[in-house]
C-alpha positions, -999 to 999 in steps of 0.1 A, spaced: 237 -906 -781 239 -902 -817 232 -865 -827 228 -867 -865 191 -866 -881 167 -851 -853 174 -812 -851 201 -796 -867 214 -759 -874 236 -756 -910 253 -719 -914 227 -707 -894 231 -666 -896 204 -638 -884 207 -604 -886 188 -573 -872 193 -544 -903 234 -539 -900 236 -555 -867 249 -595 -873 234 -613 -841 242 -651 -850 271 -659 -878 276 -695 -888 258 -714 -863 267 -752 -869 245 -774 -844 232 -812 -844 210 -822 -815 197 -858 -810 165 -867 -799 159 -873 -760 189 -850 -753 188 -818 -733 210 -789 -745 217 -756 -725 224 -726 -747 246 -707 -721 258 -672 -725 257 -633 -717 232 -613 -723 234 -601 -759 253 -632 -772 225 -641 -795 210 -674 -773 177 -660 -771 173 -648 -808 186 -683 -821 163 -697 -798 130 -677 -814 145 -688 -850 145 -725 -835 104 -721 -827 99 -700 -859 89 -670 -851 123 -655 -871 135 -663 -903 175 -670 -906 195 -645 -932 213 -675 -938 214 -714 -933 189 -745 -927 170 -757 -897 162 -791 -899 140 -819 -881 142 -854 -890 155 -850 -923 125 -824 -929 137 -789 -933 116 -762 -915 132 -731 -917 103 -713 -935 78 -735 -917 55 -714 -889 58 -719 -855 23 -744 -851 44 -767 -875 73 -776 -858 60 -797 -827 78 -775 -806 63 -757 -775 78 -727 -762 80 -716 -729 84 -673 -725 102 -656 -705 76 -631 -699 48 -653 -693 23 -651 -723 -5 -665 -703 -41 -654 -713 -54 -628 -687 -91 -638 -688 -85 -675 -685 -75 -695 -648 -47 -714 -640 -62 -749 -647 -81 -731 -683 -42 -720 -696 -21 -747 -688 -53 -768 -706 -50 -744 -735 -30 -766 -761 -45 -792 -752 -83 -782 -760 -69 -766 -795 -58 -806 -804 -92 -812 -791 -85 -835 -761 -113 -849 -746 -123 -829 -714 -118 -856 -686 -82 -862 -700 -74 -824 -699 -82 -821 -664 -58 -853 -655 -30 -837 -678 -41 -798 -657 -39 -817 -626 -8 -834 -633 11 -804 -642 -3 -783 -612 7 -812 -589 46 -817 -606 50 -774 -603 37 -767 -571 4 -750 -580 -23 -769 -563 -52 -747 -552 -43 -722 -573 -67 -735 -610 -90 -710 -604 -72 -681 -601 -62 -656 -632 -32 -647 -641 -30 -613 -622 -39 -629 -587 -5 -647 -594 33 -638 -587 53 -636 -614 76 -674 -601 34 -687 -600 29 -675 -634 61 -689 -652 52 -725 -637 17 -720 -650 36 -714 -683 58 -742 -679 29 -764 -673 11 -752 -704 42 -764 -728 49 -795 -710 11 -804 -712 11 -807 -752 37 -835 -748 61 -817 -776 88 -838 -791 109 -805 -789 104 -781 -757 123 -747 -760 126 -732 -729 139 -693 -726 150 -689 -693 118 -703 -676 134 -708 -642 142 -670 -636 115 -657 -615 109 -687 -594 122 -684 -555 151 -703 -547 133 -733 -531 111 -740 -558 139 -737 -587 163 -759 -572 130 -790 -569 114 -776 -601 150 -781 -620 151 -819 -610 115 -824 -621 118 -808 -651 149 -827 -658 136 -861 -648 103 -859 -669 123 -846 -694 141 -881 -694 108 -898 -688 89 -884 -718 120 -885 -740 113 -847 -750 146 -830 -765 149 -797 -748 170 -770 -756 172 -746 -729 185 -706 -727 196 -695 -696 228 -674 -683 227 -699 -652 257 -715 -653 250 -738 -624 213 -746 -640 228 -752 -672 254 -779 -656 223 -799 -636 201 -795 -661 220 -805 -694 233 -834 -714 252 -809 -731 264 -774 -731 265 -750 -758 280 -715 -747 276 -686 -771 298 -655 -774 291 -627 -801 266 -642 -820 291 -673 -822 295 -710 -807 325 -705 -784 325 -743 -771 302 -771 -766 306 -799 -747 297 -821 -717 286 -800 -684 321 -821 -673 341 -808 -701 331 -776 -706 338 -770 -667 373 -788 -667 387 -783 -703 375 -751 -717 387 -740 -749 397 -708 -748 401 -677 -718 365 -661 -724 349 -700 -717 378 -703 -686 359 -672 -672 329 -677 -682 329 -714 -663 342 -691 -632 377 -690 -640 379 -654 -632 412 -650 -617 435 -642 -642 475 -634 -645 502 -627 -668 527 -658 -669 557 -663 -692 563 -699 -703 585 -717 -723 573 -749 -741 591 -783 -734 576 -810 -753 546 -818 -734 556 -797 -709 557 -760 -702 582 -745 -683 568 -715 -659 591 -687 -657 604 -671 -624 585 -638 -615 586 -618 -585 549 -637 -573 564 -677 -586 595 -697 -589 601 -715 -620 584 -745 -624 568 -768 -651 532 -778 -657 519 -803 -679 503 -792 -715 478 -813 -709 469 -816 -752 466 -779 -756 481 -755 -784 502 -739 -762 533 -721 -776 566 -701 -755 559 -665 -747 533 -646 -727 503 -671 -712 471 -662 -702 469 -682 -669 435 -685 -652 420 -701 -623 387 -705 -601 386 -694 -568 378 -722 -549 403 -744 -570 431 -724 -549 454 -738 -522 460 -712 -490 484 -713 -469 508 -696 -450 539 -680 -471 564 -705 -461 543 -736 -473 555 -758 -503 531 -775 -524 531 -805 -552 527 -802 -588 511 -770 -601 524 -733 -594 525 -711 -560 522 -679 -557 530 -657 -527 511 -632 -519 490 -608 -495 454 -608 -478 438 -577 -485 402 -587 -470 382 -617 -462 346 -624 -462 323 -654 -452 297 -661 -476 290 -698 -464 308 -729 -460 340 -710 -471 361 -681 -462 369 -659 -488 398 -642 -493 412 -606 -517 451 -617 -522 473 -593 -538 493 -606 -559 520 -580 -572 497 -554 -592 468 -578 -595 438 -593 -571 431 -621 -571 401 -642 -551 405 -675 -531 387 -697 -504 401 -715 -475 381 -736 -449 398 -712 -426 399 -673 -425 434 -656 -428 434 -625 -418 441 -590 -439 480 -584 -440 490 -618 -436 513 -634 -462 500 -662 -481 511 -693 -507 481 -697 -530 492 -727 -548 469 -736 -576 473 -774 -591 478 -782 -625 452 -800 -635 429 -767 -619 455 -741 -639 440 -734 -671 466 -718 -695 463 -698 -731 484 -681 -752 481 -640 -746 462 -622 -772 492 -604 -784 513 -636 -790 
């Protein structure tokens, strides 16, 4: 999918008085493809976002769409639709009369508005419900209505800020799958905020995950996951066990130091800029092998440690090890029980490795 001449950011900045929310924001996005703008809260998705539909101007930079540069053009302009996270729904109009909204503003004939209402009601689960106002709806009921408003316009670019968020769990996980698979169907490029990692994964072509205002990684759902680029993307992607390690580098290996939790042993570099000295070493918790403390494993690194509690949150047990002054989190298909001395031998490939901040 070719990313250059649909929508792109140049040295995109934004600042509120002193405060610098977005510095340098460098980001091509071709047309069909669906892009997830993942981060924490305060990392600046939902401000670049707003500057994306125009309703702020950059400090600095360009926003461009096919080869037409609308950084100073108002929202209406843009053939974007925007769907709020806090609703924005008209309180005197119903269901069926808001999700019609754009639609009679283009001046749509009336017989295909109500096809397009219906249609939207039917793909969002609000049948029964177009006669109904806004405050005889819950708040998951009045984000689809929203939804349905945005996707009714047909937009070439749908922005989407955190829409998914007060639906229940049932309708989320079908309304994620729809919304993805019309997405497709319509060929609508969609960028989406959300702090979801797992709706960003199944929803996106493409991951983009903030940090301070700044582009930390993007990437394929896959890579991002499996080859993030630096400690804050490891945990971010649920890497959130974490260790102290000394290594020693060995041409494309690197050699693991003995410690009182490891015996020396060697691990692939696997492309990264990894260098000798103190190594950042983190890991998920369901990429961890448990066993009992005399078990050897294969390639990777073990660590011996102790149960300090176990829990069962489904499908799993899970499992507090201490590991000397640290604690560290792993599942089993089978529940060890607190005191018990464990192997928790992580692979390689599942071992994600930086240099310390202070090398």
């Amino acid at each position: 999918m070719e990313r250059n001449g649909f929508l792109s950011l140049s040295g995109v900045a934004s600042r509120y008085g002193s405060t610098q929310v977005l510095t340098d924001i460098d980001l091509s996005i071709a047309k069909g493809e669906f892009v997830a703008l993942l981060g924490s809260s305060g990392c600046g998705k939902t401000t670049l976002l707003r500057l994306l539909a125009g309703f702020i101007s950059p400090s600095a930079g360009e926003v461009v769409v096919r080869q037409r540069d609308v950084t100073r053009l108002p929202p209406d302009k843009r053939g974007m639709a925007l769907v709020f996270q806090s609703y924005a729904l008209w309180p005197h109009m119903t269901v069926a009369q808001n999700i019609g909204y754009g639609l009679k503003l283009k001046g749509v004939a009336k017989s295909e508005i109500a096809a397009r209402v219906a249609a939207m009601q039917q793909m969002l689960g609000l049948q029964g419900l177009e006669a109904r106002k806004p405050a005889n709806l819950s708040g998951g009921q009045r984000q689809r209505v929203a939804l349905g408003r945005a996707l009714a316009v047909d937009p070439e670019i749908l922005l989407l800020d955190e829409p998914l968020s007060n639906l229940d769990a049932r309708i989320r996980l079908s309304v994620r799958h729809e919304l993805r698979a019309l997405q497709k169907r319509l060929g609508i490029t969609a960028i989406h905020v959300t702090h979801d990692r797992e709706e960003a994964m199944v929803m996106a072509d493409r991951i983009v995950i903030l940090n301070a205002g700044r582009i930390a990684q993007q990437g394929s759902p896959e890579e991002v996951y499996n080859r993030p680029a630096s400690a804050f993307v490891a945990a971010f992607m649920g890497a959130e066990n974490v260790l102290s390690l000394e290594g020693s580098r060995n041409g494309d290996s690197l050699i693991i130091a003995a410690s009182p939790l490891n015996a020396e042993t060697s691990v692939p570099v696997l492309g990264r800029e990894l260098a000798s000295g103190t190594l950042e070493a983190r890991f998920r918790p369901e990429a961890a092998q448990l066993a009992t403390a005399d078990t050897t494993a294969g390639e990777g690194i073990t660590f011996r440690g102790e149960v300090l509690a176990v829990t069962y949150p489904g499908g799993h047990w899970r499992h507090v090890i201490r590991l000397g002054d640290r604690e560290i989190m792993a599942d089993a298909p089978q529940a060890f029980s607190p005191g018990m001395q464990v192997a928790v031998h992580v692979p390689a490939d599942s071992l994600f490795l930086f240099n310390s901040p202070a090398h």
